[in-house]
N, C-alpha and C positions, 0 to 999 in steps of 0.2 A: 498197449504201451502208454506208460506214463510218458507227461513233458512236464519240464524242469526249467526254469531262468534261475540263469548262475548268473552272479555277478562277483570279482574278485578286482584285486588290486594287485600289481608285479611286483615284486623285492626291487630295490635299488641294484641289485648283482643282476638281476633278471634283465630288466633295464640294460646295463650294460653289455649284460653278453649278446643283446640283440645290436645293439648299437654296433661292437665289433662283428656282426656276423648276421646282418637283417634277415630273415626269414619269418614267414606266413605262419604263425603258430596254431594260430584259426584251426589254419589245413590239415596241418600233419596233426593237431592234438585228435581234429576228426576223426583221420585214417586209424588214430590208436584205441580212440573210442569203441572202432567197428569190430576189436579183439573181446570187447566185453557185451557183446550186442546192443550196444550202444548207439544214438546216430546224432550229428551233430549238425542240427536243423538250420540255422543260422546264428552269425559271432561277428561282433562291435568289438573295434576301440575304443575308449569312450575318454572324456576328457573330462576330470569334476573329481569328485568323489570314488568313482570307478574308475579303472586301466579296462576293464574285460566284459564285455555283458556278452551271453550264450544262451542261446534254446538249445535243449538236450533232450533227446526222446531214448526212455529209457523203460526196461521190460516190468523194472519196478523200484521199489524207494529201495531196498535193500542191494540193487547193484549201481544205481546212480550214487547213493553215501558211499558206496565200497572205491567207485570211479574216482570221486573228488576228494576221499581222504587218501588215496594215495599220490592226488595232484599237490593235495597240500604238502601229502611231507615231503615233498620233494624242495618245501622251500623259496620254490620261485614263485610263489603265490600267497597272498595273505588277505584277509578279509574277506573269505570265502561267503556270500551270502546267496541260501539256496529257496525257490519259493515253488511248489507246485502248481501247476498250471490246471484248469480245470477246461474241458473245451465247454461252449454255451448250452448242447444239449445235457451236458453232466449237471451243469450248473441249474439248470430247470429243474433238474431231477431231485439236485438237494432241496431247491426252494419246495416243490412239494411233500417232499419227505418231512420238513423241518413244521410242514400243517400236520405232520400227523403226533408232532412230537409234544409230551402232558410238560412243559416246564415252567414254572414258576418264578419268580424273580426275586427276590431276598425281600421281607417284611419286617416291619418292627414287632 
């Protein structure tokens, strides 16, 4: 299982329709994620440049894009930015692969 940090921002409508009618989006977007085997690891409010930050553990990049372009169009979300998450031993793993890699760097 891949993970995923989303970060998005709410529509002005979106905003609103919580304002009349506050509820845990966190929660239930979780409970829908688990229809695509999806899991929703931990999810921020955030104040700044973000409305949304989320960890998403997903089976892979082809159904976490398939997850969050259908959050998108729905509209109440924009500025969807999505980064893959790497855990430490993967991350070792590139570092030594990248010694075995012939690359060159641009010459004149």
């Amino acid at each position: 299982m891949s993970k995923f940090l989303v970060r998005a921002s709410y529509s002005s409508e979106a905003w609103g329709t919580q304002i009349e009618n506050p509820q845990n989006r966190i929660e239930i977007v979780g409970k829908q994620m688990e229809a695509m085997g999806c899991k929703l690891l931990d999810g921020y409010l955030a104040f700044g440049e973000d409305d949304l930050i989320i960890i998403v553990e997903a089976p892979d990049n082809a159904t976490a894009a398939a997850m969050l372009i259908k959050v998108a169009s729905s509209g109440a979300i924009s500025n969807i930015s999505t980064t893959v998450l790497i855990d430490p031993s993967e991350g070792v793993d590139a570092i030594k692969k990248a010694g075995d890699f012939n690359y060159s760097p641009p010459s004149k």
